[in-house]
Backbone and ligand atoms as CSV (ligand in chain L), in Angstrom:
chain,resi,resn,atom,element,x,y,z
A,1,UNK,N,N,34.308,-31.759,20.915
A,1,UNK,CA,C,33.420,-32.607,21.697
A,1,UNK,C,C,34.213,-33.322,22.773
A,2,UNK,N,N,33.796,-33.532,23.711
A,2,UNK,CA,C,34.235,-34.080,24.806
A,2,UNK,C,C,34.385,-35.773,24.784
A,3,UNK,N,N,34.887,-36.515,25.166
A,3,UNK,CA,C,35.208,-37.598,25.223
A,3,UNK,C,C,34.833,-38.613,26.476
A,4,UNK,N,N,35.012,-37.654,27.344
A,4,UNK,CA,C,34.347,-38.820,28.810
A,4,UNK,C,C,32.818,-37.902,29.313
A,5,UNK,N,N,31.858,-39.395,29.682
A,5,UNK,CA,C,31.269,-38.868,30.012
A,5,UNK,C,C,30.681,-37.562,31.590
A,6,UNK,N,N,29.456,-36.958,30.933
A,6,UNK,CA,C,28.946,-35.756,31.516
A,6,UNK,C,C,29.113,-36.419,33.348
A,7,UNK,N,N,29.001,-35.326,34.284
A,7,UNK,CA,C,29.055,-35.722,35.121
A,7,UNK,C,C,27.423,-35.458,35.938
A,8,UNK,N,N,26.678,-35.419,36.915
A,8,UNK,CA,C,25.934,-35.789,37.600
A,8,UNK,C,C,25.426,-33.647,37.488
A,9,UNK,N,N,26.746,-32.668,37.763
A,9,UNK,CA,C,26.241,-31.756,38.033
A,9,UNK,C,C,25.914,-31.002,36.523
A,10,UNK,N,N,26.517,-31.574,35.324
A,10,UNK,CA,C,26.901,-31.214,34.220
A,10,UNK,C,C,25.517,-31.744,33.249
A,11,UNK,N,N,25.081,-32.917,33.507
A,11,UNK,CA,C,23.893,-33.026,33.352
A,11,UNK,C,C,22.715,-32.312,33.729
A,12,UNK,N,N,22.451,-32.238,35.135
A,12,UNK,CA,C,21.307,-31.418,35.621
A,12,UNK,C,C,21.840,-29.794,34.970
A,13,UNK,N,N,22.438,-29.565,34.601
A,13,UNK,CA,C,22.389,-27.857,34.090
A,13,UNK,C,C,22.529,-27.940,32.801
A,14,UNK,N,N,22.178,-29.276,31.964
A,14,UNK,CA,C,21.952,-29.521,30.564
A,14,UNK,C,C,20.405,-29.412,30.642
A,15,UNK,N,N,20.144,-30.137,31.968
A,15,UNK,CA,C,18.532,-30.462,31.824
A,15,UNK,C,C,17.787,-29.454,32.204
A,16,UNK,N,N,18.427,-28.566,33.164
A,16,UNK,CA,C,17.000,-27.227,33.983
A,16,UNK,C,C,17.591,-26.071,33.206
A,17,UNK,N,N,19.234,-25.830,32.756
A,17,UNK,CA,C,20.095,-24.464,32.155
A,17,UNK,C,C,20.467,-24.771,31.272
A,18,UNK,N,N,19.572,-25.361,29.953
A,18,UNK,CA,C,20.580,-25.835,28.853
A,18,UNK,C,C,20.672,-24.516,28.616
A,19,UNK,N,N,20.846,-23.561,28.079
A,19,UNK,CA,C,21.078,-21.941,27.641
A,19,UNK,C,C,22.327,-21.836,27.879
A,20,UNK,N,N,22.926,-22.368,29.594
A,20,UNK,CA,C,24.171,-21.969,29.907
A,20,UNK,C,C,24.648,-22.571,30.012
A,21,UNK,N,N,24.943,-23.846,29.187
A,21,UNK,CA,C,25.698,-24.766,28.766
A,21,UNK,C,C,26.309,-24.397,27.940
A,22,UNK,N,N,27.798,-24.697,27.782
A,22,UNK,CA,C,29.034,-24.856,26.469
A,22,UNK,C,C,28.337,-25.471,25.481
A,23,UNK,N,N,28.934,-25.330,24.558
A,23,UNK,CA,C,28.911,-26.168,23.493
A,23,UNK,C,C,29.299,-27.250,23.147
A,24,UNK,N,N,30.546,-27.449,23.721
A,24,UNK,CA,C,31.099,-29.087,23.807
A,24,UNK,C,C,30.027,-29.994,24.558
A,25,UNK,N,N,29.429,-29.591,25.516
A,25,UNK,CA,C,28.452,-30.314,26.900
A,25,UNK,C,C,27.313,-30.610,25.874
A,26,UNK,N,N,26.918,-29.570,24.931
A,26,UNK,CA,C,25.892,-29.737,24.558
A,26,UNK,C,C,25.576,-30.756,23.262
A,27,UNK,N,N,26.985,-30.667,22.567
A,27,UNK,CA,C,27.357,-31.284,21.747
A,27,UNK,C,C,27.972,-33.344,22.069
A,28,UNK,N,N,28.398,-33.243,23.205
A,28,UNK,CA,C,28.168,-34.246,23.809
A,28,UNK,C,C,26.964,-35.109,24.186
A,29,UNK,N,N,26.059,-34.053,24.552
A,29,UNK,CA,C,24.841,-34.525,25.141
A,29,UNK,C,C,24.254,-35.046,23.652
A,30,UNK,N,N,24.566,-34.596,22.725
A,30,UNK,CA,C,23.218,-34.644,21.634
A,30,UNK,C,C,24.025,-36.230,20.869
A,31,UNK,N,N,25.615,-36.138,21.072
A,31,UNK,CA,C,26.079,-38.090,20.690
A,31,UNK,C,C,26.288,-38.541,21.301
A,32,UNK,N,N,25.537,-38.618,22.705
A,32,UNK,CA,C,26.289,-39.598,23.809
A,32,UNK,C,C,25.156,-40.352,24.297
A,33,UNK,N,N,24.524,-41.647,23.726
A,33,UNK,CA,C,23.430,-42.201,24.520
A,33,UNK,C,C,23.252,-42.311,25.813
A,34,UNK,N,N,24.276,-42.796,26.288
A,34,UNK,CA,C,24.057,-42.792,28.166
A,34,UNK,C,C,23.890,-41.723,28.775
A,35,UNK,N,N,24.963,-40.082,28.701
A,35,UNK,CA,C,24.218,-38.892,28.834
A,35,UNK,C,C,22.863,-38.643,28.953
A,36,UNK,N,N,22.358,-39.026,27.121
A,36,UNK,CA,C,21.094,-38.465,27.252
A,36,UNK,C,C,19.662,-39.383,27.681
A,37,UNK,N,N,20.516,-40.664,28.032
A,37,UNK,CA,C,19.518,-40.972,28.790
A,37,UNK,C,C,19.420,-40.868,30.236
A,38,UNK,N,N,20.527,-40.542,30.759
A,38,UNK,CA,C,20.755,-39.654,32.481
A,38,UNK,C,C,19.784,-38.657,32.542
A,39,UNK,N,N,19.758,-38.141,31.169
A,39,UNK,CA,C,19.410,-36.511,31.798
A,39,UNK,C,C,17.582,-37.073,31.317
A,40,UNK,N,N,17.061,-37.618,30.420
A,40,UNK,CA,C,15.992,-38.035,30.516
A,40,UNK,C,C,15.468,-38.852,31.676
A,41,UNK,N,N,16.307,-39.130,32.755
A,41,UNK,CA,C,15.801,-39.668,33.947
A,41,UNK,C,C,15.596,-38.645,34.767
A,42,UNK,N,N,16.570,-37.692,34.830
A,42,UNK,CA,C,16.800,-36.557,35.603
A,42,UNK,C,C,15.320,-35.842,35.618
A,43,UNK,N,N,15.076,-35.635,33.993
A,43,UNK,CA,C,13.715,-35.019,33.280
A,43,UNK,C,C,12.534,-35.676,34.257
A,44,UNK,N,N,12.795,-36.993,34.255
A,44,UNK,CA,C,11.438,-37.670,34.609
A,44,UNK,C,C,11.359,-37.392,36.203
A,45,UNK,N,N,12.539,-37.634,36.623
A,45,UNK,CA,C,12.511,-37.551,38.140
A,45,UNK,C,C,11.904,-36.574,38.813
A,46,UNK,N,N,12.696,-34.919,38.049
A,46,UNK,CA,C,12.095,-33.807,38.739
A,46,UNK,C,C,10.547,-33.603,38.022
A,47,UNK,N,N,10.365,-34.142,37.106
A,47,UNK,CA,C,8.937,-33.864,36.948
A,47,UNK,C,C,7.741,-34.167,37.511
A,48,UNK,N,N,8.454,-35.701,37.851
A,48,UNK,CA,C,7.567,-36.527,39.125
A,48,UNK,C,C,7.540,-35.785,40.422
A,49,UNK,N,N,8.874,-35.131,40.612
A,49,UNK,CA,C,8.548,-34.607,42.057
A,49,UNK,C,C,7.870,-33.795,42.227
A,50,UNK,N,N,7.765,-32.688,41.360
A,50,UNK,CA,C,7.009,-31.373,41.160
A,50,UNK,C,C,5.718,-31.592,40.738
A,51,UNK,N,N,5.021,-32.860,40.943
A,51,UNK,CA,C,3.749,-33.330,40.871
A,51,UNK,C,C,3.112,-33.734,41.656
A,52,UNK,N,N,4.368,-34.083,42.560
A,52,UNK,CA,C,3.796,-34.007,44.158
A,52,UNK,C,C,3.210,-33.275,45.194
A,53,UNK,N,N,2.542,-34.005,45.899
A,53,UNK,CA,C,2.001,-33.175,46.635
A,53,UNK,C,C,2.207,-32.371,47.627
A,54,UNK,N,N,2.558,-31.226,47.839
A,54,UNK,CA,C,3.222,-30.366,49.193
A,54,UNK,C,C,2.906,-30.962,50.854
A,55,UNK,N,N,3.695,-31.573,51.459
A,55,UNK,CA,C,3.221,-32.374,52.621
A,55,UNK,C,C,2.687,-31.322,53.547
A,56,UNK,N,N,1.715,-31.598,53.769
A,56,UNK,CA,C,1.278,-30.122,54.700
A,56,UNK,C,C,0.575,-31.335,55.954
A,57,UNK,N,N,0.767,-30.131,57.198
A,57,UNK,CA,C,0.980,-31.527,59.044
A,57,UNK,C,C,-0.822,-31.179,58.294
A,58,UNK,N,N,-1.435,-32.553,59.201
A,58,UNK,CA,C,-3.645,-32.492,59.120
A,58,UNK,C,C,-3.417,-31.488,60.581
A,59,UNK,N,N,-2.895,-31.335,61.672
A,59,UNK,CA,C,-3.056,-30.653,62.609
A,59,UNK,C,C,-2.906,-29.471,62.690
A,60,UNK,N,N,-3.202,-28.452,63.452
A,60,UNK,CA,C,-2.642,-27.128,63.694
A,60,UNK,C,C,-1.366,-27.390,64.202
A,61,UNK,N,N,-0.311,-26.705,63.766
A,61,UNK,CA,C,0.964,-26.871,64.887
A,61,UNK,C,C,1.081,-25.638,65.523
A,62,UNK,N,N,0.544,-24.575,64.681
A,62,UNK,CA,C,0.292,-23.325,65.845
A,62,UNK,C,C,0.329,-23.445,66.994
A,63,UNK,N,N,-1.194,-23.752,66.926
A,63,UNK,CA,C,-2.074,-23.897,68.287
A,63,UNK,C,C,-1.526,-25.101,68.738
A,64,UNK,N,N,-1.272,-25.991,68.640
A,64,UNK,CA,C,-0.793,-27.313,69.710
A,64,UNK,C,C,0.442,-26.643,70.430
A,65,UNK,N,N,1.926,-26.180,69.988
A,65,UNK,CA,C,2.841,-24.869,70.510
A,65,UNK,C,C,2.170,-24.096,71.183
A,66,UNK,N,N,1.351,-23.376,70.849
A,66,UNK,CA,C,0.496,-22.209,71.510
A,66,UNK,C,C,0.061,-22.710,72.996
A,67,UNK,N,N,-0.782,-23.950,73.200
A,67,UNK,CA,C,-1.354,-24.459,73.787
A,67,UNK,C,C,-0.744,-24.955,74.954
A,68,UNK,N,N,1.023,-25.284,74.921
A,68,UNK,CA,C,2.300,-25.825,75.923
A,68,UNK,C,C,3.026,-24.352,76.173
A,69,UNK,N,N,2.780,-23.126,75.417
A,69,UNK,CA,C,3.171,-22.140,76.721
A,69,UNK,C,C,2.464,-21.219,77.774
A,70,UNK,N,N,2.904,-20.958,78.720
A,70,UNK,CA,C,2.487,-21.103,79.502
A,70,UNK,C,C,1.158,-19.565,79.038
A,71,UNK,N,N,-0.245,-19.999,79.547
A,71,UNK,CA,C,-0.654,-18.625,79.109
A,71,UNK,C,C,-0.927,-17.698,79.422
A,72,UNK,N,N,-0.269,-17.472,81.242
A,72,UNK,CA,C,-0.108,-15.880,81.721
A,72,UNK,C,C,0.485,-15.214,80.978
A,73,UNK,N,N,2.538,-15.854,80.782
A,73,UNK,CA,C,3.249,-15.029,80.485
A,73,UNK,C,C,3.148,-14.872,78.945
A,74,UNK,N,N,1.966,-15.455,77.953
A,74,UNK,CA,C,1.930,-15.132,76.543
A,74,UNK,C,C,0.947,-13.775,76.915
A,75,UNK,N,N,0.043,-13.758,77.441
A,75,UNK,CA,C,-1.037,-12.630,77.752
A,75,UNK,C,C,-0.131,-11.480,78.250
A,76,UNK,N,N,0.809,-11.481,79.440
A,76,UNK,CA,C,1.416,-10.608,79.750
A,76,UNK,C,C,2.437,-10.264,79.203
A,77,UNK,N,N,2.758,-10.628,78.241
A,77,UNK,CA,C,4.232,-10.480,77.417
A,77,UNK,C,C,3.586,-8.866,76.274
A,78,UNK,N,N,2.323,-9.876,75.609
A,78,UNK,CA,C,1.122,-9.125,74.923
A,78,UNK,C,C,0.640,-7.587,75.185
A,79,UNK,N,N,0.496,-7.817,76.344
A,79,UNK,CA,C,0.144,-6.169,77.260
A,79,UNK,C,C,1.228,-5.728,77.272
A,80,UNK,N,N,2.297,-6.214,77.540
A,80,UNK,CA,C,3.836,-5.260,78.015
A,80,UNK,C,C,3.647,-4.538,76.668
A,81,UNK,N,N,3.783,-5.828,75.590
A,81,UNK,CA,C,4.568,-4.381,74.073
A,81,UNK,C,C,3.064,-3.757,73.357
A,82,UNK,N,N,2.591,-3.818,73.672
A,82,UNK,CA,C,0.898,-3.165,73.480
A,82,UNK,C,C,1.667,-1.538,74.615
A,83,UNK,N,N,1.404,-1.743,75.568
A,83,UNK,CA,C,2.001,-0.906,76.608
A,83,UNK,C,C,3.142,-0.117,75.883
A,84,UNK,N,N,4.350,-0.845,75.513
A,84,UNK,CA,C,5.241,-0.177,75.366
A,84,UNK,C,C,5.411,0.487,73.549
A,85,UNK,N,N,4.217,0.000,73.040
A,85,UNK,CA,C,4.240,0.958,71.603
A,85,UNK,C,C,3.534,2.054,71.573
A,86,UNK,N,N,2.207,1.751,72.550
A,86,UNK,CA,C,1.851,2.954,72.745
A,86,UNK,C,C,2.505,4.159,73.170
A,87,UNK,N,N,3.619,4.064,73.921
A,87,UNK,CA,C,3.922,5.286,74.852
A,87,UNK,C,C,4.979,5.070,73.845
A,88,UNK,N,N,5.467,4.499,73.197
A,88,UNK,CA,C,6.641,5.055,72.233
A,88,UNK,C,C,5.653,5.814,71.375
A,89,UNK,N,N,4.674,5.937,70.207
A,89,UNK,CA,C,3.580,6.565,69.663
A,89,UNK,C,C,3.659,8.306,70.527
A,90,UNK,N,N,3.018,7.518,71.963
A,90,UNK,CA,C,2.626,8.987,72.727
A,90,UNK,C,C,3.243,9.963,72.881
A,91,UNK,N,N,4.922,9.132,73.038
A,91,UNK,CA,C,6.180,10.073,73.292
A,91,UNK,C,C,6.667,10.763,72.192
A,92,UNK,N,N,6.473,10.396,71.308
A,92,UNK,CA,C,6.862,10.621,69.678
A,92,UNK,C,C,5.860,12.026,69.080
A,93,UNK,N,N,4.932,11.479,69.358
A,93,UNK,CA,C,3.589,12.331,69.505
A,93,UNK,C,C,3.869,13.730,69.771
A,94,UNK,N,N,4.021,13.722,71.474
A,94,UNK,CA,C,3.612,14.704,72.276
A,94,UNK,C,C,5.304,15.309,72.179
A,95,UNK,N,N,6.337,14.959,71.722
A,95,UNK,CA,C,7.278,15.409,71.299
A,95,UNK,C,C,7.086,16.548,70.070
A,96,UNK,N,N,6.711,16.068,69.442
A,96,UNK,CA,C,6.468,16.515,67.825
A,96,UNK,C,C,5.302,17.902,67.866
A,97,UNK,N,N,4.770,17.730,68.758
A,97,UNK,CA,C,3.691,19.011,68.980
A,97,UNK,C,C,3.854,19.704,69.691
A,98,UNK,N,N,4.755,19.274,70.494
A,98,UNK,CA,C,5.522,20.713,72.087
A,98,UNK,C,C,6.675,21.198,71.462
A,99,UNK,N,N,7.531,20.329,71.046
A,99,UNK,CA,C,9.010,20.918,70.483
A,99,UNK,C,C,8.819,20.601,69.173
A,100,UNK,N,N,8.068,20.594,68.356
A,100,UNK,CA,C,8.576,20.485,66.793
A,100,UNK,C,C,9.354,21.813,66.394
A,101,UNK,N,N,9.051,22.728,66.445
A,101,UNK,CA,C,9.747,23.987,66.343
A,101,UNK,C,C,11.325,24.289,66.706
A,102,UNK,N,N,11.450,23.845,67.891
A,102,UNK,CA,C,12.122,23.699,68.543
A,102,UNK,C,C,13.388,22.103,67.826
A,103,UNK,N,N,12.779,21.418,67.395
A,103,UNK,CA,C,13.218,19.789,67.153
A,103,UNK,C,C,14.130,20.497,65.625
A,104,UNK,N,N,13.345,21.548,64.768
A,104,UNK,CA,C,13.804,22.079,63.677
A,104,UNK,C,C,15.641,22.765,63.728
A,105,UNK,N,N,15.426,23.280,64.656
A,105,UNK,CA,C,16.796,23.749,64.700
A,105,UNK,C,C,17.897,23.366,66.052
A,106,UNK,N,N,17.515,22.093,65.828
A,106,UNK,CA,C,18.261,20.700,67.138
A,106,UNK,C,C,19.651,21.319,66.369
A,107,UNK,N,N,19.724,20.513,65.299
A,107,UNK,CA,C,20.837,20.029,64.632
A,107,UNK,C,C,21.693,20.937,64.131
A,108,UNK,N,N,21.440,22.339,64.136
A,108,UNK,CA,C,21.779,23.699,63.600
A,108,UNK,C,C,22.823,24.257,64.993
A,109,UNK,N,N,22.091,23.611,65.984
A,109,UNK,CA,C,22.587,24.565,67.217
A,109,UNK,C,C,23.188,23.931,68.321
A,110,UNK,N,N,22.957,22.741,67.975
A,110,UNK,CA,C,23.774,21.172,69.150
A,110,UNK,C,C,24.698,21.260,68.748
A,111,UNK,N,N,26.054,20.863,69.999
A,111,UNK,CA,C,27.143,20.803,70.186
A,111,UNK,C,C,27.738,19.652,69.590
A,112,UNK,N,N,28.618,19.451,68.402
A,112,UNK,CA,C,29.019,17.942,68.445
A,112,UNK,C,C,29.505,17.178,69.588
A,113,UNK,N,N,29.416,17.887,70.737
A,113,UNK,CA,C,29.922,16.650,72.051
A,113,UNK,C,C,28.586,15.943,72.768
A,114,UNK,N,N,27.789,16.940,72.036
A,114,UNK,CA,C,26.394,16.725,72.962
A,114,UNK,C,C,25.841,15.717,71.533
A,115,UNK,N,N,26.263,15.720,70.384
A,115,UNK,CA,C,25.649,14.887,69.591
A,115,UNK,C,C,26.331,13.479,69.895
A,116,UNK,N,N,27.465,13.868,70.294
A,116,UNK,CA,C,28.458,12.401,70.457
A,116,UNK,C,C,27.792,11.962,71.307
A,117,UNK,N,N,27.145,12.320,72.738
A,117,UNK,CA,C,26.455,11.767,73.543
A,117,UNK,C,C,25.683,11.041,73.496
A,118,UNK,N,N,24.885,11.885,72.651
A,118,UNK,CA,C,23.577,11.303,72.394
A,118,UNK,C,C,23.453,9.983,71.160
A,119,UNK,N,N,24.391,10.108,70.677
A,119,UNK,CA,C,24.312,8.738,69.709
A,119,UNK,C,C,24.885,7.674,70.662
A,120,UNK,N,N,26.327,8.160,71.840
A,120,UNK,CA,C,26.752,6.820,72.589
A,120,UNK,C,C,25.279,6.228,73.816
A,121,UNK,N,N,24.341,7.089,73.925
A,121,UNK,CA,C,23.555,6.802,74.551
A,121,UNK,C,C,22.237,5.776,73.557
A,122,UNK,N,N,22.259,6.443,72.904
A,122,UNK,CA,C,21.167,5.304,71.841
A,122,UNK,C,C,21.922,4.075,71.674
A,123,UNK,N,N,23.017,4.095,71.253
A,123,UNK,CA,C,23.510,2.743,71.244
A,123,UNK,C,C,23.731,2.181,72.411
A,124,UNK,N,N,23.877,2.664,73.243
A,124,UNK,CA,C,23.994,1.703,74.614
A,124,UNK,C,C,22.664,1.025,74.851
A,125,UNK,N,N,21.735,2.136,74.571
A,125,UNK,CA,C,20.184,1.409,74.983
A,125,UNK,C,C,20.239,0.471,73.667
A,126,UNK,N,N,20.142,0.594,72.544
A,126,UNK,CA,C,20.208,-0.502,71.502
A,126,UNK,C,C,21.290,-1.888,71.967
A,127,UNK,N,N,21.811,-1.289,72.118
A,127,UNK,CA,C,22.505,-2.900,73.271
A,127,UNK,C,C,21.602,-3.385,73.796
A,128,UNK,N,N,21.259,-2.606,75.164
A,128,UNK,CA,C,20.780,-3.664,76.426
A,128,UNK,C,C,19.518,-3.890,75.460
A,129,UNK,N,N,18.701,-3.395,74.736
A,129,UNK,CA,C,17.642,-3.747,74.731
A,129,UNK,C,C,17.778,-5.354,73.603
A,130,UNK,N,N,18.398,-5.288,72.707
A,130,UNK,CA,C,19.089,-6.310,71.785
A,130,UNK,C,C,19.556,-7.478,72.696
A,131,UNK,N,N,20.871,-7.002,73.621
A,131,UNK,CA,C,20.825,-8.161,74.622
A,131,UNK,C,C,19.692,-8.668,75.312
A,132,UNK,N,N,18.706,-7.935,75.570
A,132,UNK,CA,C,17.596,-8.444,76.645
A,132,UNK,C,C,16.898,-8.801,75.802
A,133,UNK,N,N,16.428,-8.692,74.003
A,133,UNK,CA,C,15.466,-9.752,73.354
A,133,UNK,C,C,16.381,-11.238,73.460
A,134,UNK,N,N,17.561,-10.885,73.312
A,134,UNK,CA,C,18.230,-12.089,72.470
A,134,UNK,C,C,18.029,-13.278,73.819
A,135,UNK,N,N,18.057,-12.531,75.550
A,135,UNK,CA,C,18.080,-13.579,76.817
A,135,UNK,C,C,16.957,-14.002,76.599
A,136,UNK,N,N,15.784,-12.761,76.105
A,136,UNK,CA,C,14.040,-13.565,76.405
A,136,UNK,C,C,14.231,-14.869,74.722
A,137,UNK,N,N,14.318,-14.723,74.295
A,137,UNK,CA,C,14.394,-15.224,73.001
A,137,UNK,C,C,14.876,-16.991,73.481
A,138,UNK,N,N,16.237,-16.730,74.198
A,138,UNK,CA,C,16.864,-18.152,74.603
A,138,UNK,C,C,16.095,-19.051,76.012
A,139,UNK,N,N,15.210,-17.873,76.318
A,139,UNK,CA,C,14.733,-18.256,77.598
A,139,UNK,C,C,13.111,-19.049,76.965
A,140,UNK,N,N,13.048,-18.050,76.246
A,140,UNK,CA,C,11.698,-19.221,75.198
A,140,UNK,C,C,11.929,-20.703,75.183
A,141,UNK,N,N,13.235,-20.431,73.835
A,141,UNK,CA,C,13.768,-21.467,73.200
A,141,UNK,C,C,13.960,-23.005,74.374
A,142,UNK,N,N,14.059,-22.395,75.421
A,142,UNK,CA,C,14.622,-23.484,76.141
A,142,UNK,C,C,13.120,-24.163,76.961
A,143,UNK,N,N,12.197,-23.338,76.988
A,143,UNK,CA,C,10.921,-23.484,77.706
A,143,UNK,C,C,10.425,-24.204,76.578
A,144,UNK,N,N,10.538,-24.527,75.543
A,144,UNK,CA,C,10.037,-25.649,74.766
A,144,UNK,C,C,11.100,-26.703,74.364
A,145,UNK,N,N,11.721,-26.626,75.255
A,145,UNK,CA,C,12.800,-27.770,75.271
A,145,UNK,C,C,13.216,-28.161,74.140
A,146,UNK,N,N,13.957,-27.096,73.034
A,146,UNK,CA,C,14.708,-27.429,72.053
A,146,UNK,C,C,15.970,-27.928,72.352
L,1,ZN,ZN,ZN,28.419,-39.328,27.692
C-alpha cells in the first residue's frame, strides 16, 4: 500500500478506469479517507456536468455567416464546381465508352517513360490545384476577418 497520498490524475482513473488501476492505488483508495473523499467529489462533479445542458447559440450561425459573404461570389463559386464535376463525370464518361477497349491494354503496352510522365504530370496538376484551394481557402478566411 502506498503511503502518500493519490494524486489529482491517479484519482480520476480510480474514478472513470478503476479496472486499470494497480492494486496498491486501489488499495489505498479503499484506507485513505481524504482519497476517497476526492474521488467522491470528482464522482459528483462529473456527474453534475454530464447533466448539463449542451449550450447550443438560440440563433442560426449558419445563416448570419452566410448572410456577410458576399452573394455573387457564393452563387458563382456554386456554378463553377457544379460546372466543373460535371465535365469531370462527362470526361470520365465519354472516355470509358470511346476507349474502354483501348483503356484495357494502356498498361500492357505504355512505355515506363511515358508512365513516368504521366504520373509527373498528375502531380503537378495535384499541386497547382491543392495550392490554388489552399490561396481560395486563405482568401475566404481573411474576407471574414479572422
Ligand atoms: Zn490518500
Amino acid at each position: 500500500m502506498r503511503k502518500e497520498h493519490l494524486n489529482d490524475i491517479e484519482i480520476q482513473q480510480y474514478v472513470f478506469q478503476k479496472e486499470d488501476c494497480d492494486s496498491g492505488l486501489i488499495s489505498h483508495m479503499h484506507s485513505c479517507e481524504t482519497c476517497r473523499s476526492q474521488a467522491e467529489h470528482y464522482t459528483f462533479l462529473f456527474k453534475e456536468f454530464s447533466q448539463q445542458e449542451k449550450p447550443v447559440f438560440d440563433f442560426d450561425l449558419a445563416g448570419i455567416v452566410m448572410e456577410q459573404l458576399p452573394q455573387s461570389e457564393v452563387a458563382r463559386e456554386k456554378t463553377a464546381s457544379r460546372f466543373l464535376v460535371f465535365s469531370v463525370i462527362f470526361s470520365v464518361s465519354a472516355l470509358l465508352y470511346f476507349g474502354g477497349n483501348q483503356l484495357l491494354n494502356l498498361f500492357t503496352t505504355i512505355k515506363p517513360l511515358s508512365i513516368g510522365l504521366i504520373i509527373i504530370s498528375v502531380l503537378g496538376l495535384f499541386g497547382f490545384l491543392s495550392a490554388d484551394m489552399c490561396r481560395q481557402y486563405r482568401a475566404r478566411v481573411k474576407a471574414l476577418n479572422f
